[in-house]
C-alpha positions as CSV (number, residue, x, y, z in Angstrom):
1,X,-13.5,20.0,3.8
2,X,-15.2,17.0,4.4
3,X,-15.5,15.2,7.5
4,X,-18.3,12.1,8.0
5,X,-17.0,9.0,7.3
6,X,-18.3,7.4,3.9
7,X,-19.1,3.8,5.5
8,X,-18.8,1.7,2.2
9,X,-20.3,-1.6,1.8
10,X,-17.6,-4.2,1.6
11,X,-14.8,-1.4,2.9
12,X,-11.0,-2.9,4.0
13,X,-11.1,-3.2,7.5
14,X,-8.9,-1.0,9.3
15,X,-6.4,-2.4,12.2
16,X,-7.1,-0.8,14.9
17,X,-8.9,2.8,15.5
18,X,-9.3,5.4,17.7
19,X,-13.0,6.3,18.8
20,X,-13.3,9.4,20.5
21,X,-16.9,9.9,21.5
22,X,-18.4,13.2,22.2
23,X,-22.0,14.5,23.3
24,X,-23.2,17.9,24.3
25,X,-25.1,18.0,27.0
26,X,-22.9,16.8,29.8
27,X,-24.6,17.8,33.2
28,X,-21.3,19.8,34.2
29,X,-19.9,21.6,31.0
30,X,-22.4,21.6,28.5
31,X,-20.9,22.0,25.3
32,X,-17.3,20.9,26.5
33,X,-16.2,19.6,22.9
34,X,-16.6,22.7,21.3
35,X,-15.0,24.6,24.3
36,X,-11.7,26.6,23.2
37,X,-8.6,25.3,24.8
38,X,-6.0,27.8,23.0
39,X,-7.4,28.6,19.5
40,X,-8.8,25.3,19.2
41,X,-11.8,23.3,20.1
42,X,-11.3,20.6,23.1
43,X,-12.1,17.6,21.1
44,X,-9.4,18.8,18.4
45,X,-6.4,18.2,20.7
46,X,-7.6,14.9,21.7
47,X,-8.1,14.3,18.2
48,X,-4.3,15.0,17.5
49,X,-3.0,12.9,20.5
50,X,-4.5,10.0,18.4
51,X,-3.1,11.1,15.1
52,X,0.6,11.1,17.7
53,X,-0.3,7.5,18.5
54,X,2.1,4.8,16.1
55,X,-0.4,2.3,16.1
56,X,-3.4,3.2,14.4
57,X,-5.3,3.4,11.2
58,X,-7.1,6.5,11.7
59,X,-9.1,8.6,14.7
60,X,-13.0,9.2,14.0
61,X,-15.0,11.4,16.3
62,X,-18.7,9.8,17.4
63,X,-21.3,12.3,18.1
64,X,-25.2,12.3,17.9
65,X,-25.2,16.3,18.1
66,X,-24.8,18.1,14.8
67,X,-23.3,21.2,15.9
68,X,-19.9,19.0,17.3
69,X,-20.6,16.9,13.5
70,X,-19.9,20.7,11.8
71,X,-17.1,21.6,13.6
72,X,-15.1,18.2,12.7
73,X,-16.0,18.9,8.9
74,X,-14.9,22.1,9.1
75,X,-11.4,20.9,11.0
76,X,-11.4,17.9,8.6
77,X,-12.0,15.6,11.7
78,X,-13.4,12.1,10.6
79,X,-17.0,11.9,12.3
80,X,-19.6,9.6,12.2
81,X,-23.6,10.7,13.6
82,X,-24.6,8.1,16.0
83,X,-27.9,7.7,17.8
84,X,-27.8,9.1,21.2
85,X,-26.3,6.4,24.6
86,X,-26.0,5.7,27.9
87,X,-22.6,5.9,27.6
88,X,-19.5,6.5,25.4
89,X,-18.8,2.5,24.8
90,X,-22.9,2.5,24.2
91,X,-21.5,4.7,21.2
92,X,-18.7,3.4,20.4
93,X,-20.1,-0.2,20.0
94,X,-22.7,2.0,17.2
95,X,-19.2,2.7,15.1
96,X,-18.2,-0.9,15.0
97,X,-21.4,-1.8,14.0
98,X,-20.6,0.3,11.1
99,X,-17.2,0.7,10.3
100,X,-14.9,-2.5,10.2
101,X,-11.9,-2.8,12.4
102,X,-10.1,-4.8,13.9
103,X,-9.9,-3.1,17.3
104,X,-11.3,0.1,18.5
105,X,-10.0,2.3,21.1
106,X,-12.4,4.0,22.9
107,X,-10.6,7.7,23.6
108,X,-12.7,10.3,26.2
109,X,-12.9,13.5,24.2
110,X,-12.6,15.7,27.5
111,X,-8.4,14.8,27.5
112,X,-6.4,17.0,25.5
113,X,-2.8,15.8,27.0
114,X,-3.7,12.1,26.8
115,X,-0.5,10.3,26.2
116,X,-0.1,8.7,22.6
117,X,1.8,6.2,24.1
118,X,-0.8,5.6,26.5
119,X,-3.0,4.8,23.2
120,X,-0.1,2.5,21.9
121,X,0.0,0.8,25.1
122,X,-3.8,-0.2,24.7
123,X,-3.5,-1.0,21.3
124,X,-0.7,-3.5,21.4
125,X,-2.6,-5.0,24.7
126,X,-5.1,-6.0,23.0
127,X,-3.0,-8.0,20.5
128,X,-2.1,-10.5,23.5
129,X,-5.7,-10.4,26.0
130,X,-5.0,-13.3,28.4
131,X,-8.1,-16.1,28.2
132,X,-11.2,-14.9,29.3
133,X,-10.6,-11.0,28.9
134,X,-12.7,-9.0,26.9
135,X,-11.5,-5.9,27.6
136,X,-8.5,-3.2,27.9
137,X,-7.9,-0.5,30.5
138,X,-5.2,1.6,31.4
139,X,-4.9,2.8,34.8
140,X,-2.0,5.1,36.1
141,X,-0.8,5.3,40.1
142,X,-2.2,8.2,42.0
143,X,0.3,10.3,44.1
144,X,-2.2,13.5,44.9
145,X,-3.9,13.2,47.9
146,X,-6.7,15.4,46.4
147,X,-7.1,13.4,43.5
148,X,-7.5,9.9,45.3
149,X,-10.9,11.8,47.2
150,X,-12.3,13.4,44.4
151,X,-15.0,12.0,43.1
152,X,-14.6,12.8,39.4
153,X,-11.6,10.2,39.3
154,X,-12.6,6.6,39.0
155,X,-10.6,4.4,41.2
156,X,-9.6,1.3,40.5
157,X,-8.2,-2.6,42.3
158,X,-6.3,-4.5,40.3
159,X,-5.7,-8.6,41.0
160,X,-2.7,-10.1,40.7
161,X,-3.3,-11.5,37.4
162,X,-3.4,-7.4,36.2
163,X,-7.7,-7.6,36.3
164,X,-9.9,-5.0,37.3
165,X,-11.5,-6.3,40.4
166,X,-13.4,-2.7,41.4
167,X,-13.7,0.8,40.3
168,X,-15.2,3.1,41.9
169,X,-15.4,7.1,42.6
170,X,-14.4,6.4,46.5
171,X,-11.3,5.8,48.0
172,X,-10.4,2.2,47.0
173,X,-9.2,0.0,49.3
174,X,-9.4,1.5,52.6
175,X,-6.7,2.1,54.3
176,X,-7.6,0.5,57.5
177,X,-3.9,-1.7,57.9
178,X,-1.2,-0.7,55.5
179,X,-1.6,2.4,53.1
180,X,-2.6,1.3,50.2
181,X,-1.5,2.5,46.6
182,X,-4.6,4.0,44.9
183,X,-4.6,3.6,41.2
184,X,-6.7,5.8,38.8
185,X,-8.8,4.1,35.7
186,X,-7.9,6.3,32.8
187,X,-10.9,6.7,30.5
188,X,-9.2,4.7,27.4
189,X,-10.4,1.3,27.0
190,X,-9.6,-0.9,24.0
191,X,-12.3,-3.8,22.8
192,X,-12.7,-5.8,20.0
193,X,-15.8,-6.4,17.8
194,X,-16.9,-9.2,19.3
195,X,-16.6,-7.4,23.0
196,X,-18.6,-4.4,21.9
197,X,-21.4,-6.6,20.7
198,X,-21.1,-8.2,24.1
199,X,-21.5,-5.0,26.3
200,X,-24.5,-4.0,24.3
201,X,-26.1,-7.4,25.2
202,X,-25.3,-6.7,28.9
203,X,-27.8,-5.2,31.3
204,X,-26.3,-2.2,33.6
205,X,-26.3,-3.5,36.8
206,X,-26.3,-1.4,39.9
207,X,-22.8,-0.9,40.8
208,X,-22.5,1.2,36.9
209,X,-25.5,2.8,38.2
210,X,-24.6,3.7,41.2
211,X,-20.8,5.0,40.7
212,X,-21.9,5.9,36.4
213,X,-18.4,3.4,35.5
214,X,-19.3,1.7,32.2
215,X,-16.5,-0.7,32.7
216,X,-18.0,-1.9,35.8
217,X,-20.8,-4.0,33.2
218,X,-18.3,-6.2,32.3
219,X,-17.1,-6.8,35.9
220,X,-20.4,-7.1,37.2
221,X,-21.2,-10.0,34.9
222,X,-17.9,-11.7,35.0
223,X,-16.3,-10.9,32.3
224,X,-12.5,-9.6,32.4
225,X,-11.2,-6.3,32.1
226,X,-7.3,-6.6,31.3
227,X,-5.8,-3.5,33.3
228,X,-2.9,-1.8,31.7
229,X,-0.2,0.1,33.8
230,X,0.5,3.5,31.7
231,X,2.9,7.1,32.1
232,X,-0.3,9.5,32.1
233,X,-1.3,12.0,34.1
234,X,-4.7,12.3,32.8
235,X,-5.6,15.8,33.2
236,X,-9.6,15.5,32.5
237,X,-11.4,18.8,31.5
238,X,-14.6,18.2,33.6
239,X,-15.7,21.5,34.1
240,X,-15.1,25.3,33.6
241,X,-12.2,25.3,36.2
242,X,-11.0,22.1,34.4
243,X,-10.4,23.8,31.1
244,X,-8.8,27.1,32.9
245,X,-6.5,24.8,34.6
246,X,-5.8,23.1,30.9
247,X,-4.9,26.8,29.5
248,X,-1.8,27.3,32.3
249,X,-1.1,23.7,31.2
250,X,-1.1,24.4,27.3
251,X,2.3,25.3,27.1
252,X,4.2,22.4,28.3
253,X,3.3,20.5,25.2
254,X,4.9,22.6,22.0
255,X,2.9,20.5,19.8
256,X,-0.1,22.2,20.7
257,X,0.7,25.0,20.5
258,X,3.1,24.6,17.2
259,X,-0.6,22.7,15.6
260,X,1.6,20.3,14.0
261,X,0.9,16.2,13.7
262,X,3.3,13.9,15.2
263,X,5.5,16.2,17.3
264,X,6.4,14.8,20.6
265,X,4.3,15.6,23.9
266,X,5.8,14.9,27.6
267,X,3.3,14.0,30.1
268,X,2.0,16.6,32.8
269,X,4.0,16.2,36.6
């Protein structure tokens, strides 16, 4: 069954798209995408949370690697072969260089349960940025104490106006007078053409160096990131222990474990 995407010259642009961007050789799990989570690859749930998702015209998977490019033909996953990035937005702006949208949602490929309303809720906030935005983020209020110190969740402060003014790995703000509410970036962003062009343009700076955020290029350089409040308890498979803690989790959502498209997921409490 094929899987790359035919980019045609002169194709109908699709509305708006999910981007799920994948690479082998992360430090911590090498080879997460491919890792089983019941009796299917990781990146193959993700891939269906999108498919769940009302608003868009399709789900692609982005990948430099081939052996994560086989596995998508052989599930009949869209995939284009990128170049390899710094980042997944790095890659993401590569697809919309190639394939016309317009939107793309940028979706992590590390989490399975990701709420497709949480992808609706992007999408259609991207349909009404305020001035000056160039991008979307949703961000969900964190209620574990271990979560709000562990480093592998980016934090985030949000103004008034709903725009990120920090993220950060850290504790963020400090709770030196009231106790704060901490809020967690989800990793699903939502750009148009125009803004991925921008963010390649952009320099990292040393704050995305420091805490590895890439939404923290924009920020650093002025430009808006639109935060959007979502229901998601974004349960990231980072490493091993991740995806063992994702198998006790498997069952709560029947359309997993039923394989079929469009059946109804409830988040993780």
């Amino acid at each position: 069954m094929a899987a790359t995407t035919a980019l045609t010259p002169g194709a109908t642009p699709r509305r708006h798209v999910a981007v799920i961007p994948c690479r082998w050789g992360a430090s911590r799990f090498p080879g997460k995408p491919l890792a089983r989570l019941g009796d299917k690859p990781l990146l193959w749930h993700v891939h269906q949370r999108c498919l769940e998702a009302k608003r868009l015209d399709g789900a692609i998977v982005a990948t430099d690697d081939e052996r994560i490019e086989a596995a998508c033909r052989q599930l009949g996953i869209e995939c284009i072969r990128t170049g390899e990035h710094l980042t997944g937005t790095d890659r993401v702006a590569e697809v919309a260089e190639r394939l016309p949208a317009e939107a793309y949602i940028n979706v992590q490929g590390d989490e399975p349960f990701i709420s497709p309303a949480a992808i609706d809720a992007v999408s259609e906030a991207l349909e009404c940025l305020p001035p000056g935005a160039f991008a979307v983020n949703a961000y969900t209020e964190l209620v574990d104490v271990g979560a709000v110190l562990d480093h592998n969740v980016v934090k985030v402060v949000v103004s008034a106006q709903g725009e990120a003014l920090m993220f950060s790995r850290q504790p963020i703000p400090y709770p030196k007078g009231d106790r704060p509410k901490y809020l967690r970036q989800l990793g699903l962003y939502g750009f148009t053409g125009p803004a991925l062009r921008r963010f390649l343009q952009l320099q990292q700076g040393p704050l995305e160096r420091a805490e590895g955020v890439e939404m923290l290029r924009f920020v650093e350089h002025g430009h808006a990131v639109q935060m959007v409040p979502v229901l998601d308890d974004g349960v990231a498979v980072d490493t091993p222990e991740d995806l063992a803690r994702a198998e006790s989790l498997l069952a709560q959502y029947a359309c997993l474990t039923a394989g079929t498209t469009g059946a109804a997921c409830r988040p993780l409490r």
